[in-house]
SETI-58957 format. One record per residue: residue in three letters; x, y, z of N, C-alpha, C in turn. Coordinates in steps of 0.05 Angstrom, whole numbers, padded with zeros to 5 digits, always signed. Example, Ala and Ser with C-alpha at 12.3 -4.5 7.8 and 13.67 -1.06 7.14 Angstrom:
ALA+00264-00114+00156+00246-00090+00156+00264-00066+00156SER+00257-00045+00142+00273-00021+00143+00258+00001+00157
// end
This chain:
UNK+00017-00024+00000+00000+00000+00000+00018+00025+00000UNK+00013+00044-00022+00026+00062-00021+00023+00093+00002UNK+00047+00093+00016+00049+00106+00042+00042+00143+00022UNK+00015+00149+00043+00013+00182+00031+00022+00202+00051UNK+00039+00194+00068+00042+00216+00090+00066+00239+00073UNK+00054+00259+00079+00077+00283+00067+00096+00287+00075UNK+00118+00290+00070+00142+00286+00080+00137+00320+00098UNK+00154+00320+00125+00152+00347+00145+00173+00373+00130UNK+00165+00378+00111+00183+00398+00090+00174+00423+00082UNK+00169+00447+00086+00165+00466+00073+00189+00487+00056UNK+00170+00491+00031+00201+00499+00010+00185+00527+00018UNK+00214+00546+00008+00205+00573+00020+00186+00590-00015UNK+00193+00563-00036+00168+00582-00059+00140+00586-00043UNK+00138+00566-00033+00114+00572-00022+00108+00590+00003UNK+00114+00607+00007+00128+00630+00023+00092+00643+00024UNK+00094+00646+00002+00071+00675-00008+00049+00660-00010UNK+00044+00633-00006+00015+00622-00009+00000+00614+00024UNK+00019+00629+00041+00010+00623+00069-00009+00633+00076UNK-00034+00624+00098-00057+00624+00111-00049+00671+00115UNK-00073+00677+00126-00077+00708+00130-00092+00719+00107UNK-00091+00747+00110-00100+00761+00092-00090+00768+00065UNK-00063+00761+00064-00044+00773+00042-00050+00745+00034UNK-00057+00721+00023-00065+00698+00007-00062+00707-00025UNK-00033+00697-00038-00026+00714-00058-00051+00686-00087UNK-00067+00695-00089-00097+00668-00097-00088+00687-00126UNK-00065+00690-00140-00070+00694-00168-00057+00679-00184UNK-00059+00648-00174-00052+00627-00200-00046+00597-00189UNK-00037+00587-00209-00039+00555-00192-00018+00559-00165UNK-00022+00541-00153+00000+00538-00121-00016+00552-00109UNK-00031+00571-00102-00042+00591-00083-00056+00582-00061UNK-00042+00557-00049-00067+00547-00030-00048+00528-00013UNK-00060+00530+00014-00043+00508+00026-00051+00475+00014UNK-00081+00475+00001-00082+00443-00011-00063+00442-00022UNK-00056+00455-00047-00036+00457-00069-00014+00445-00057UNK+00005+00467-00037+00026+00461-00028+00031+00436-00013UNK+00011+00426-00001+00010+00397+00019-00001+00380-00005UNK-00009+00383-00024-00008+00355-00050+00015+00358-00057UNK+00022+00373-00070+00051+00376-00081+00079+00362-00067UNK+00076+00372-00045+00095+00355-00018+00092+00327-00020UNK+00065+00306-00020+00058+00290-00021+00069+00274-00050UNK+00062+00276-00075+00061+00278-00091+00083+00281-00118UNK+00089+00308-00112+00103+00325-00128+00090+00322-00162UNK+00067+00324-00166+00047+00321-00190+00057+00341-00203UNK+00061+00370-00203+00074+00389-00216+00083+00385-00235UNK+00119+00366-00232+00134+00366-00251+00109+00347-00274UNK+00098+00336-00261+00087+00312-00278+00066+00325-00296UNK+00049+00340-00288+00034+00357-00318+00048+00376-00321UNK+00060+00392-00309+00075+00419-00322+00100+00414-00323UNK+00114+00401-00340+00138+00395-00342+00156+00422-00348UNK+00147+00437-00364+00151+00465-00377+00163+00479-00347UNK+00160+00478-00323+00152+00505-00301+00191+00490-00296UNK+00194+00462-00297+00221+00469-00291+00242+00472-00316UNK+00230+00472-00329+00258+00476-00353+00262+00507-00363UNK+00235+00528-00350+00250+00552-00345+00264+00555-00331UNK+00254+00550-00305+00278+00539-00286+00311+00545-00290UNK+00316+00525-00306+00334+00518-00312+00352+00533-00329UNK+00329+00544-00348+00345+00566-00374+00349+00589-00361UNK+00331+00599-00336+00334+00626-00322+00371+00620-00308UNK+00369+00601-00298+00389+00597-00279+00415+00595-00293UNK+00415+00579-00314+00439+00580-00332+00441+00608-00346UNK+00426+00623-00355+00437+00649-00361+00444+00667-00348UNK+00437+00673-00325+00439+00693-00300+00474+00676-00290UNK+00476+00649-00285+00499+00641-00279+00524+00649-00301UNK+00510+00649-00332+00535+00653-00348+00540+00689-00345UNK+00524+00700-00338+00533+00736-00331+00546+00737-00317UNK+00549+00727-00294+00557+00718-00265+00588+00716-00269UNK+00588+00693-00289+00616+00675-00279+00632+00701-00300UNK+00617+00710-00321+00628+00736-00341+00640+00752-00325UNK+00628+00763-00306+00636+00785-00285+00648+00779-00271UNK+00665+00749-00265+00682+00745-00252+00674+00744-00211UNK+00644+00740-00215+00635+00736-00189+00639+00717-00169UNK+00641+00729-00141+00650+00702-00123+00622+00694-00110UNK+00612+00676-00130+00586+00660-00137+00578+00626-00130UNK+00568+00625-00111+00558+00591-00104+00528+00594-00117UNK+00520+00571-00132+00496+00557-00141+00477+00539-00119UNK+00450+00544-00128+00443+00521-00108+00449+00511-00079UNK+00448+00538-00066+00463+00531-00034+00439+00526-00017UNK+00444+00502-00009+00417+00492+00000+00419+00503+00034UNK+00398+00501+00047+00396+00507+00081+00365+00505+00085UNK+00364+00491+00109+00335+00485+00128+00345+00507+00160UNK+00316+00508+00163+00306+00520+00192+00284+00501+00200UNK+00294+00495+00226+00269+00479+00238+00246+00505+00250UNK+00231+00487+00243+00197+00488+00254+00184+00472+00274UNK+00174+00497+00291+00156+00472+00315+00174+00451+00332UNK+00194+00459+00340+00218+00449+00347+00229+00426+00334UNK+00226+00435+00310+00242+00410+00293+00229+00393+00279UNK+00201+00393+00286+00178+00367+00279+00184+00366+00249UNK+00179+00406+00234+00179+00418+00212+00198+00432+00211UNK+00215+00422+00184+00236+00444+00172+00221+00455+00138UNK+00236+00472+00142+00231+00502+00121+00254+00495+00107UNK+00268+00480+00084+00289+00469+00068+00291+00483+00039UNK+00309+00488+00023+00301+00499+00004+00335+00505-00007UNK+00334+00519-00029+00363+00516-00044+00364+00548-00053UNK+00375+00570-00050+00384+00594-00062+00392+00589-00086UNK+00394+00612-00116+00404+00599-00139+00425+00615-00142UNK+00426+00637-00119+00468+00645-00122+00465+00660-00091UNK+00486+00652-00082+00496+00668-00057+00523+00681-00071UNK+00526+00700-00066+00544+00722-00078+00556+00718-00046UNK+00589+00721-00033+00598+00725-00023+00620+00754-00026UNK+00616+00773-00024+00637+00797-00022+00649+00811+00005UNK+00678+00790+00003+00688+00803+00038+00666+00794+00063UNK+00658+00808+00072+00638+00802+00095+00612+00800+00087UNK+00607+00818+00065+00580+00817+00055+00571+00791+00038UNK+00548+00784+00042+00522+00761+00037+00508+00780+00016UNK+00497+00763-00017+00487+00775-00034+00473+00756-00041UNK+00444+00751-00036+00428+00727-00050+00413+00738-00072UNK+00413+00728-00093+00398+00733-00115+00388+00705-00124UNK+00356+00701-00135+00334+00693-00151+00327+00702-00167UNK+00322+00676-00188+00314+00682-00216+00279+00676-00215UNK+00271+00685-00234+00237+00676-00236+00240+00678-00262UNK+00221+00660-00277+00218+00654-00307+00191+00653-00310UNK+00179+00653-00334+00149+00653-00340+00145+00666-00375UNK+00127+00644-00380+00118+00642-00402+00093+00647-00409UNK+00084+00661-00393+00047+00666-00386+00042+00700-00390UNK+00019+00703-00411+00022+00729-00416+00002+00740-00390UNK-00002+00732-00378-00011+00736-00349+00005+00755-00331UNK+00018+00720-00329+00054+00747-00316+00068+00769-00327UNK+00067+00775-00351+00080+00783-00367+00069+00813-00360UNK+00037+00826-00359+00035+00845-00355+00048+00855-00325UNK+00044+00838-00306+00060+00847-00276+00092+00848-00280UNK+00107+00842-00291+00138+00842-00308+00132+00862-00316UNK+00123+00876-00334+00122+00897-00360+00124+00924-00337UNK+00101+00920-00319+00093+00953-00298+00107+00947-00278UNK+00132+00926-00272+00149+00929-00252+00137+00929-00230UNK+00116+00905-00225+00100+00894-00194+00105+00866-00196UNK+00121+00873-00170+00131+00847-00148+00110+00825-00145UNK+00113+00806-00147+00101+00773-00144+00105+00767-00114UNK+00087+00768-00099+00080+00769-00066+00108+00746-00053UNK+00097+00717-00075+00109+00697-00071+00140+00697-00076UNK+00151+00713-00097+00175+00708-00098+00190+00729-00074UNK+00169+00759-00076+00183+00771-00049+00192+00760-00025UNK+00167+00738-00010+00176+00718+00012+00188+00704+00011UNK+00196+00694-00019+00217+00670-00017+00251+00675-00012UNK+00242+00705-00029+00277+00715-00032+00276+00724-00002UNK+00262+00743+00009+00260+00754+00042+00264+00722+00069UNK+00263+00694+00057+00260+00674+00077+00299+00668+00076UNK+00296+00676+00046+00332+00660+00032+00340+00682+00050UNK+00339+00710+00060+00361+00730+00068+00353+00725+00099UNK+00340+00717+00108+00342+00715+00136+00360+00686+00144UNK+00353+00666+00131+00372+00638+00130+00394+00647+00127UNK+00415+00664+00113+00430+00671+00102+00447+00685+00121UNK+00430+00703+00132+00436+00728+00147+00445+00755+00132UNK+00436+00752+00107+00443+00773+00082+00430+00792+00085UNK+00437+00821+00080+00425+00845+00088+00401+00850+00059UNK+00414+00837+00036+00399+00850+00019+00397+00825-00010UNK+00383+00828-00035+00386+00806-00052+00365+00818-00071UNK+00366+00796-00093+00340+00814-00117+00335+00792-00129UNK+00306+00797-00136+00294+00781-00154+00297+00790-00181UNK+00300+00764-00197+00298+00777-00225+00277+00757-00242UNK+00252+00777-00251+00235+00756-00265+00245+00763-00289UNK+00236+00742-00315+00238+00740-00338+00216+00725-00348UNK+00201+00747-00370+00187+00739-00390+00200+00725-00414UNK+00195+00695-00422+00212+00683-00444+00191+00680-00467UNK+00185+00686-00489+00166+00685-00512+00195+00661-00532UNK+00173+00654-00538+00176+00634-00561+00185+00646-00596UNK+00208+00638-00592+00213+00653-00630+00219+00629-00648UNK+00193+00625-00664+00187+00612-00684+00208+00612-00707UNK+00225+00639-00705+00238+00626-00729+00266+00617-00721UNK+00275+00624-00695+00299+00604-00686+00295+00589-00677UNK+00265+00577-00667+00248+00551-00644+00266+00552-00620UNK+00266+00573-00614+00283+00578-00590+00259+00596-00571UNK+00266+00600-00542+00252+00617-00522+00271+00636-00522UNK+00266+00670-00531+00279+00689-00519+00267+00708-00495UNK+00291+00730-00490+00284+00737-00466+00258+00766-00483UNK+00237+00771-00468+00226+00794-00487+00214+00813-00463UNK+00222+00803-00431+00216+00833-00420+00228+00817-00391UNK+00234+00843-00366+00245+00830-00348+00234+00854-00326UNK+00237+00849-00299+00238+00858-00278+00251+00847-00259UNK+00261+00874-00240+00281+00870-00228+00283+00885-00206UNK+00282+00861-00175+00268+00884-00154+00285+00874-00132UNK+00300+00897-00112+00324+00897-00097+00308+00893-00059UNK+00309+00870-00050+00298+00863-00036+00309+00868-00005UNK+00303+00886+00015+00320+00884+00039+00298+00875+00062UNK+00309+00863+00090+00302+00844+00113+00326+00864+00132UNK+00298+00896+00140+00309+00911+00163+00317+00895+00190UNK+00332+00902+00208+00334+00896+00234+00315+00892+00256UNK+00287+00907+00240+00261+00914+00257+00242+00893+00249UNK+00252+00873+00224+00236+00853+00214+00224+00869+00182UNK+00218+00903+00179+00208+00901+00158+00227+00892+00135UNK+00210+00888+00115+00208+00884+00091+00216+00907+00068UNK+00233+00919+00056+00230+00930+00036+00230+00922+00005UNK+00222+00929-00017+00227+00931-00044+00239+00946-00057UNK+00255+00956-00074+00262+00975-00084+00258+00997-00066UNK+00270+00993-00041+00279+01019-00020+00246+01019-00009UNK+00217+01012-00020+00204+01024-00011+00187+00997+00011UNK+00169+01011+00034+00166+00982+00054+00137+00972+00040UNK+00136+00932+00049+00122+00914+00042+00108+00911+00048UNK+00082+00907+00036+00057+00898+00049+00063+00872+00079UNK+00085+00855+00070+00081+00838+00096+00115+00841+00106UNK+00121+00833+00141+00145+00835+00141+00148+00809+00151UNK+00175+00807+00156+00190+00781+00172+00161+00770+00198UNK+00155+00776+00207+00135+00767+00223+00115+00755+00218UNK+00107+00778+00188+00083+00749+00183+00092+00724+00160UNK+00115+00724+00160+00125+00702+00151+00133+00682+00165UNK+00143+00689+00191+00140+00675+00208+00111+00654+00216UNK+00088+00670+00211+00068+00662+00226+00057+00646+00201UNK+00059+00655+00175+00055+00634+00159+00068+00612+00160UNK+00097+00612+00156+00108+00586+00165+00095+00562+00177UNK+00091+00580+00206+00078+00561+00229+00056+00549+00230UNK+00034+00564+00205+00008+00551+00204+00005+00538+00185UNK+00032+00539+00162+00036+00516+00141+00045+00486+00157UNK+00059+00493+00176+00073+00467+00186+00056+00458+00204UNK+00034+00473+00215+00020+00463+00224-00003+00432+00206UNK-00010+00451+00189-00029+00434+00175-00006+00410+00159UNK+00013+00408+00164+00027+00391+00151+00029+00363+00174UNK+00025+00376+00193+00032+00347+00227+00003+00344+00217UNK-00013+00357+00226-00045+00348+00231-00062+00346+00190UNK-00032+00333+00178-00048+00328+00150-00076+00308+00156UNK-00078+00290+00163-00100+00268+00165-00126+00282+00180UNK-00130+00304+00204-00145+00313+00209-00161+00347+00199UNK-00132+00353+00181-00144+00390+00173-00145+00382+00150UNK-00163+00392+00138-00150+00393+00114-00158+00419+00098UNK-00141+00433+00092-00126+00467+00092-00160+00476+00079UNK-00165+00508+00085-00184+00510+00071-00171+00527+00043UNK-00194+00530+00024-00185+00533-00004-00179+00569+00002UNK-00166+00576-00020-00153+00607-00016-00175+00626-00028UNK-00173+00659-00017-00193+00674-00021-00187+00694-00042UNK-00197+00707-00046-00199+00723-00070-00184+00755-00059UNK-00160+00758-00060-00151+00791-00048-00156+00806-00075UNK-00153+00834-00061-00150+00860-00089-00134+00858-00108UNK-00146+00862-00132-00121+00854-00157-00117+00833-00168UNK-00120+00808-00160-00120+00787-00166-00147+00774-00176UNK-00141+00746-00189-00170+00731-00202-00189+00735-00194UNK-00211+00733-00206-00241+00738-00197-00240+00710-00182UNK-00230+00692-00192-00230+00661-00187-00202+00647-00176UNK-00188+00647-00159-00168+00641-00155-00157+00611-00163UNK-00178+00593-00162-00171+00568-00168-00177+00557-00198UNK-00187+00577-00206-00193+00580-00242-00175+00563-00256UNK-00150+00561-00262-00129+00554-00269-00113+00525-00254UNK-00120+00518-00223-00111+00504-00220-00125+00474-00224UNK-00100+00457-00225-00106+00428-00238-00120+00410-00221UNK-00117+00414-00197-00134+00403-00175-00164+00415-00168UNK-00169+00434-00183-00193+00451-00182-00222+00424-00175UNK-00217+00406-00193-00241+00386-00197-00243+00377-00173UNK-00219+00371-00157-00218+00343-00142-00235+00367-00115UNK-00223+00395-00108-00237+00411-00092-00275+00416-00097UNK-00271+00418-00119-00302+00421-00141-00323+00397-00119UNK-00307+00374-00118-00322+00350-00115-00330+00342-00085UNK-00329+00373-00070-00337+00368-00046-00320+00350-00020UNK-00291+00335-00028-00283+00319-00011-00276+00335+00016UNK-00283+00320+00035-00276+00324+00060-00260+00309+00078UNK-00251+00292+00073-00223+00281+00078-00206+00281+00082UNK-00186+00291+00090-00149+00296+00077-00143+00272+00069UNK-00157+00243+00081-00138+00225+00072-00145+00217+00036UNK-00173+00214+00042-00183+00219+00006-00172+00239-00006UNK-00177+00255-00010-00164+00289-00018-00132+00275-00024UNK-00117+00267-00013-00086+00259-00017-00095+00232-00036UNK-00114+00213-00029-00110+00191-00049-00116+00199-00082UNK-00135+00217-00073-00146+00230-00111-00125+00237-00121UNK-00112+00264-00100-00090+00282-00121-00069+00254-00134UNK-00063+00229-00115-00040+00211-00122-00044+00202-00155UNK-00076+00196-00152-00088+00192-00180-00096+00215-00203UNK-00087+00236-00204-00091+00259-00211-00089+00252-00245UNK-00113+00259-00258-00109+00262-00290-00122+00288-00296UNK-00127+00320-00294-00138+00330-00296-00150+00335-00327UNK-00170+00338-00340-00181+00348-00360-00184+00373-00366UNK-00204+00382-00355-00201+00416-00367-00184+00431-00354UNK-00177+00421-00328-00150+00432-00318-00130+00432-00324UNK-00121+00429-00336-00094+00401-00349-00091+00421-00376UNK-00113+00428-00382-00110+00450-00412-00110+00472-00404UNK-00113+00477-00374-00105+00507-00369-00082+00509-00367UNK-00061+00488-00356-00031+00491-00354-00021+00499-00385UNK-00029+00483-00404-00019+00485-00427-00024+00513-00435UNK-00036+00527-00422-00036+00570-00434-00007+00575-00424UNK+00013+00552-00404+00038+00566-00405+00060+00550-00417UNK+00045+00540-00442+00068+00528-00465+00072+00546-00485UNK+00105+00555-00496+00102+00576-00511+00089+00574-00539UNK+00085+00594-00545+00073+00592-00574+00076+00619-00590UNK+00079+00616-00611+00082+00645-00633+00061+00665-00624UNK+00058+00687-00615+00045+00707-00616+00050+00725-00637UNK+00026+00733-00650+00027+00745-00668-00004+00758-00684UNK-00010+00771-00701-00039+00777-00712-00054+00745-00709UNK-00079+00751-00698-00097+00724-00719-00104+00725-00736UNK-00112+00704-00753-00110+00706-00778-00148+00705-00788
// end
């Protein structure tokens, strides 16, 4: 019988999809179900194969600038913080720690192929989720400061290659007082309530068999529908009240009309219709 207990792990992407009012509900992941299937599971790579091979192309280009500039640059530096005295760790991998002299420099890449994201890239507004994630990497770290860099990649049909076709780029600091800044200016959330998200992610992660997370809400700015898009939408649709059902479905997961919402982030030629 295959064992569904979630492994006691929280990655810090999931930073920005924590319980409160700030519930960043504008796209798939936005939910503690999401994040506690995924843990379970890891279904993701398995219909959206696409989400890591930006991944990958963000990271290798930002690394080849890097090593250009002659940077004193580590990849992939992994580090956990326990949770709940240890029950739950917070684990996760940085994609460059910059070391200069005494100073700590963490920088993250973000990639996306979704003309969704593409308008929040274009007007230079921060992604809730990547702010907490890079803000969790500088406190692990003890780094004063670090930046996100998203990248819009469009698809060019006549090289069949992904180029870069718009970017943002936002300088992240973790005051002494706990706030939060962005580009010098302060965050909707600081070190504290990341804290407290943490704690009520790892919570519902011990008590998986008895909670099972409720679905995420609708904030300002974001989807009319927050779960619109995601691939587990059905299995929520269908009323289960279980966690332990709820974990056996997602294991069996084939989504249909969900499954064709992921594919809006496969590239494709943009151009007139015809």
């Amino acid at each position: 019988m295959t064992d569904f207990t979630p492994k006691m792990r929280l990655s810090p992407s999931s930073a920005g999809f924590m319980a409160g009012p700030l519930v960043d509900a504008d796209g798939n992941g936005s939910c503690h179900r999401y994040v506690l299937a995924n843990r379970v599971t890891g279904f993701r790579d398995r219909i959206d194969p696409l989400y890591g091979h930006i991944g990958g192309i963000n990271e290798a280009r930002q690394s080849a600038i890097l090593e250009a500039a002659n940077a004193p640059v580590r990849r992939e530096v992994p580090f956990e913080v326990p949770l709940l005295g240890g029950e739950v760790k917070i684990e996760g991998r940085a994609d460059f720690v910059i070391q200069d002299g005494p100073d700590t420099f963490v920088l993250e890449t973000k990639g996306s192929v979704s003309t969704n994201q593409l308008k929040k890239i274009q007007a230079q507004e921060p992604k809730q989720s990547h702010i907490a994630q890079l803000a969790t990497y500088l406190m692990a770290f003890k780094a004063p400061i670090g930046r996100v860099i998203w990248t819009f990649w469009e698809w060019n049909p006549t090289f069949t290659a992904l180029e870069v076709a718009a970017e943002a780029d936002f300088e992240v600091a973790v005051k002494d007082d706990g706030r939060i800044t962005v580009n010098n200016q302060p965050y909707k959330f600081s070190a504290k309530d990341l804290s407290k998200w943490y704690t009520v992610a790892a919570d519902y992660l011990v008590n998986w068999q008895t909670k099972l997370p409720p679905r995420p809400r609708r904030v300002e700015g974001s989807w009319t529908d927050p779960c619109k898009f995601c691939p587990l939408k059905h299995i929520c649709d269908s009323g289960v009240k279980e966690p332990t059902a709820f974990y056996l479905q997602v294991s069996e997961v084939t989504p249909s009309e969900p499954r064709e919402a992921t594919i809006r982030s496969t590239p494709q030629p943009r151009g007139k219709k015809k």
